[in-house]
N, C-alpha and C positions, 0 to 999 in steps of 0.2 A: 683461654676461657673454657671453664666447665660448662657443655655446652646444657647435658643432661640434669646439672644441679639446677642454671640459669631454666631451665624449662621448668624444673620443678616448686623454682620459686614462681615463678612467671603462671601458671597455672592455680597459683594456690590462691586462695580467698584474703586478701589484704584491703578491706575497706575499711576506713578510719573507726577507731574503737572496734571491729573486728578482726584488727590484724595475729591473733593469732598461730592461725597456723603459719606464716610466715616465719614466728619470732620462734616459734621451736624448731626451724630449721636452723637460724641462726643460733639458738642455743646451742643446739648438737653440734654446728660446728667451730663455734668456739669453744664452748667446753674443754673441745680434743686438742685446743692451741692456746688456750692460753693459763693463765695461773688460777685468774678469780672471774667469778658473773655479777655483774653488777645490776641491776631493774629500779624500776622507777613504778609507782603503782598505774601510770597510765600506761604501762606497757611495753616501754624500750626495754632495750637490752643489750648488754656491750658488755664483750672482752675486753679483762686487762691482763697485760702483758707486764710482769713488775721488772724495775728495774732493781739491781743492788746498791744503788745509790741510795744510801737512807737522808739525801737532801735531793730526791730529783724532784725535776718538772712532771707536771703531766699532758701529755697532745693527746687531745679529741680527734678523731677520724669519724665524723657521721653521716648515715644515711639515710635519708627519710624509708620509715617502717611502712606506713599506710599506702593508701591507692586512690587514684579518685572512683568514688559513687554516690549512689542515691541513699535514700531513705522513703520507702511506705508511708506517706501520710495518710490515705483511705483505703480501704477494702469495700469497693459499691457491689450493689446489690447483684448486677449484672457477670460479676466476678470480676473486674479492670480493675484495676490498681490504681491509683493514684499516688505522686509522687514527690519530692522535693528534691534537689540537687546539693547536696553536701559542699560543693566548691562553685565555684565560678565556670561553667561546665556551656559551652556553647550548647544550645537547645535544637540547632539543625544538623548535631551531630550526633547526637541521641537517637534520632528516627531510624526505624527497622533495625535498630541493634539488637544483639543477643542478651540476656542477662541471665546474672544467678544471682537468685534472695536466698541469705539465710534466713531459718525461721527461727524461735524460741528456742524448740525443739532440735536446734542444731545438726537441721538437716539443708539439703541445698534444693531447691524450686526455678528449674528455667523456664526465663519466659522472654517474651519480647515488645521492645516501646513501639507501639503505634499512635496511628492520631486518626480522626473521623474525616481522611481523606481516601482516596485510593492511591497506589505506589504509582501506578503508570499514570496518574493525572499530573498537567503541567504544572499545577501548583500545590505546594504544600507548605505555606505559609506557615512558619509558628509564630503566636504572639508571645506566648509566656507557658511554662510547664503545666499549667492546666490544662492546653490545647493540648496533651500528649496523655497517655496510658500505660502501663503495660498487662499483657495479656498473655496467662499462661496454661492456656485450654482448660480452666477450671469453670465451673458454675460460681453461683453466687456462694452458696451453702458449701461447696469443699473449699474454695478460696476463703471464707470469714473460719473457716475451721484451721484450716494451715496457717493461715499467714495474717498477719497483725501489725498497725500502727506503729511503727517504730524498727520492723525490719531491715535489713541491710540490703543491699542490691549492689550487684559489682559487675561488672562488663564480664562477657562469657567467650569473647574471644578467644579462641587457643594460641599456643606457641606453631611459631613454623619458622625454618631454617633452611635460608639456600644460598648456596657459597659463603660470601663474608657477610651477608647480612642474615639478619635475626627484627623477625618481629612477634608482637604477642599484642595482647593488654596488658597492662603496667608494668609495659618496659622498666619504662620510668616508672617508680623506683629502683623495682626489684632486679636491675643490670648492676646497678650501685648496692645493695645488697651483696651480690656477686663478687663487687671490685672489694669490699670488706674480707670478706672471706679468703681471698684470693692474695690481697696483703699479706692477712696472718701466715698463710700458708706461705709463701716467700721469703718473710721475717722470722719465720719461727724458731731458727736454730740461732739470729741473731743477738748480742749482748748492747741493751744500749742504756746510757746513763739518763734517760728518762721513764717515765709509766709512759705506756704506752692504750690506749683504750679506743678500741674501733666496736662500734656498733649500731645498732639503727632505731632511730627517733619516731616512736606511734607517737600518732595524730599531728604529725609534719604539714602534710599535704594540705589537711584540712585547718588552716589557719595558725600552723605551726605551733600547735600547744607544747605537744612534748618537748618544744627544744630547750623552755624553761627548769621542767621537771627534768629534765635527764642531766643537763649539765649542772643543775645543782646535786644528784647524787654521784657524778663521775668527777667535780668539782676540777674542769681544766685550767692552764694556765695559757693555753692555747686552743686554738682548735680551726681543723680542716673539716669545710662544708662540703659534700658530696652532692653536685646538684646535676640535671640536665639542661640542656643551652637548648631552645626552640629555633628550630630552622625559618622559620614562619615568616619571616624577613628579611631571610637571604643574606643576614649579615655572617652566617657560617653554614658550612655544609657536611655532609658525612663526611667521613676520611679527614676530618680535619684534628681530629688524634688529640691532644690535650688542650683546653680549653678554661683560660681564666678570670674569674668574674673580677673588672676593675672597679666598676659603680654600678648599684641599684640603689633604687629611692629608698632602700631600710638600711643600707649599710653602706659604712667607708671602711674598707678594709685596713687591717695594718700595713702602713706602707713598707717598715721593714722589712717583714713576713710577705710578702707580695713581693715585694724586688728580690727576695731572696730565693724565693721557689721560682720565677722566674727566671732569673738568670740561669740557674741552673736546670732548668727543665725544656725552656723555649717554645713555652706554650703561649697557646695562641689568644690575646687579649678580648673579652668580650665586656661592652658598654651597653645595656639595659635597665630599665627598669623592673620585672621582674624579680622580688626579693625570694628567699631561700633561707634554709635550718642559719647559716650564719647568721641573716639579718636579727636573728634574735639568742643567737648563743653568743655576740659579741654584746650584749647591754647587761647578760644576766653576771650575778656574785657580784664582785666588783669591778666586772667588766674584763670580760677573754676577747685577747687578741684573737682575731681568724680571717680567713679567706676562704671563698669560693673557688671550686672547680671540679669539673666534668667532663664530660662527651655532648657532641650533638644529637639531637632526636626527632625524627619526623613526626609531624601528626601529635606534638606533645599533649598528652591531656586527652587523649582519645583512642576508641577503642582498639585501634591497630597502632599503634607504636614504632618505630622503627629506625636503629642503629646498626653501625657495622663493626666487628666482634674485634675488627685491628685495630679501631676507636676503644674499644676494653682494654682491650691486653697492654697498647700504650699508655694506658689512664695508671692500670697495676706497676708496670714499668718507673715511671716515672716517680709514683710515690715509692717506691720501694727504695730506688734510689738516692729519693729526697732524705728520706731517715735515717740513710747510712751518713749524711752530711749533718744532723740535727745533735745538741747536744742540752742539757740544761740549762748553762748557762747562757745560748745562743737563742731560746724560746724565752727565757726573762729579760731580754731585748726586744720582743716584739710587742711591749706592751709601747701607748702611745703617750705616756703620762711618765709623769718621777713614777719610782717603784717606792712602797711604802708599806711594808708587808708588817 
C-alpha cells in the first residue's frame, strides 16, 4: 500500500458533489495506466484498460468517489452555523468534531460542531441536528460574508499511521480509491481478452447517484463493487483480509460471479443489510451482473476511521489474481437470465 498517496487522498476534500480534488488524483493516476478516461457529468472517473479483442467484455471495478458530510443550511446572526447531514450520519457522533466548509470562493474554513451544552457536563443529549452548530471563531458579519447556504462541510480529521494500522476520515472510501490505483499499477503490463475499467463513482456515499450515471457511460457487462464491511457488529474484525458481500436488502448478487471469485479467492462471506455502488449497478442498462467486496472498517461513517494496511494489500492481491483467471467469455456467463444481446 502507498502509504503517502492513501494520506493524500485521505486528507483531501471529498464530500458528495464536491469531490473534486480526489478525482484529479485519480485522473493523474490513471491517466499514466491506462489507454482512455472515461467521466460522467456528476463526476466519476475511471480508467480503461482496452483489450485487442475487438468482441471483448467489459468488467467494472468501482469505488465510491464521495465522503460522508454536511451541508450549511443557516449562517445566524451570532456567526453559528447551522446544518443538515448529507447521509444518515449518527448525530452523537458529530459533537466536538473538527470540520472544514468549502466556501463558493473555493477556499477551506475550519470549524467545529458544538451544542448549547458544556463538554464536561453529564449530559449531552441530542434530539435532532438542530440541537447542534458549528462554530468557526467568526462574528456574525465575517461568517454571513464567507460562508453561505448551501456550503460543504467535511470532517477535518487528519491521516495517522502506526504499524499496520492507518486511520483518517474517509478512510472509507478513499482506501478503496487506493486498492483502484493499486490494481492498475499491478495489471498494467498485463494482456487480457476483456476492457478492463477501474474507477470511482461521485455521489455513491450519498444515496448512490452516480452508480446509475457512471455505469451507463463505462456501459459493463459486469462489475466489482468496492465497498467497506462495518465492524459494528462484530460479525467481522480487522485482519480478516478479503471480505464478500453474499446479501443485502438492494442486491442478490450473481451467483456465478460469486462462486467463482470465491472459490478462488477464499474470502471471507459477509450477510448484511447494508447496500452499496452494486446495489444499484446491477439493475442499471440491462442489468450488470456484480458483487460486492472489501475490507473491514472500524468506526465506519465517522470521523476517525480505521483499517489495517494487510486488509489493502490482500484486497489488491486477490483481485489482481482474479483477472488473470477472467476471460470474455467467462464474464457473459455471469449474467442470471438467457443472454439476448
Amino acid at each position: 500500500m502507498d502509504k503517502e498517496r492513501l494520506k493524500l487522498l485521505c486528507n483531501s476534500f471529498g464530500v458528495s458533489s464536491g469531490e473534486q480534488p480526489v478525482a484529479r488524483i485519480l485522473k493523474d493516476g490513471y491517466g499514466a495506466l491506462c489507454d482512455e478516461l472515461k467521466y460522467d457529468r456528476l463526476g466519476s472517473v475511471f480508467g480503461i484498460k482496452k483489450s485487442k479483442n475487438p468482441k471483448a467484455a467489459t468488467l467494472m471495478v468501482a469505488s465510491p468517489l464521495d465522503e460522508v458530510g454536511l451541508m450549511v443550511s443557516e449562517v445566524k446572526k451570532d456567526g453559528t452555523l447551522a446544518f443538515i447531514p448529507l447521509e444518515g450520519v449518527a448525530l452523537n457522533s458529530l459533537l466536538h468534531q473538527r470540520v472544514r466548509i468549502l466556501t463558493r470562493e473555493d477556499t477551506y474554513i475550519d470549524g467545529v460542531v458544538g451544542m448549547d451544552k458544556k463538554a464536561l457536563e453529564d449530559s449531552c443529549e441530542i434530539k435532532g441536528a438542530d440541537d447542534l452548530f458549528i462554530t468557526c471563531g467568526l462574528s456574525g458579519e465575517e461568517a454571513k460574508e464567507q460562508i453561505h447556504p448551501g456550503d460543504l462541510v467535511g470532517y477535518a480529521s487528519p491521516y495517522a499511521e502506526q504499524g499496520g494500522t492507518v486511520m483518517a476520515k474517509a478512510l472509507f472510501p478513499r482506501v478503496l480509491n487506493e486498492v483502484t490505483l493499486e490494481l492498475l499499477e499491478r495489471v498494467k503490463d498485463a494482456e487480457f481478452d476483456f476492457h478492463l475499467a477501474v474507477g470511482g463513482v461521485a455521489q455513491s456515499v450519498i444515496g448512490y447517484r452516480g452508480t446509475k450515471t457512471a455505469t451507463y457511460v463505462v456501459r459493463p457487462d459486469a462489475a466489482i463493487a468496492l465497498t467497506a464491511f462495518d465492524t459494528a457488529k462484530r460479525k467481522i474484525q480487522l485482519g480478516d483480509q478479503v471480505i464478500l458481500g453474499y446479501y443485502d436488502r438492494q442486491m442478490l448478487p450473481s451467483q456465478a460471479f460469486l462462486k467463482d471469485f470465491s472459490a478462488q479467492s477464499g474470502a471471507k462471506p459477509y450477510f448484511g443489510l447494508m447496500g452499496n455502488d452494486g446495489s444499484f449497478i446491477h439493475k442499471t442498462l440491462k442489468g450488470t451482473p456484480a458483487i460486492s467486496m472489501g475490507i473491514a472498517v472500524d468506526h465506519l461513517g465517522s470521523a476517525n476511521e480505521i483499517c489495517k494496511a494487510s486488509d489493502v494489500d490482500a484486497l489488491v492481491d486477490a483481485l489482481a489474481a482474479y483477472l488473470q483467471t477472467l476471460g470474455s467469455g467467462k464474464i457473459a456467463e455471469f449474467g442470471m437470465g438467457d443472454r439476448n444481446d
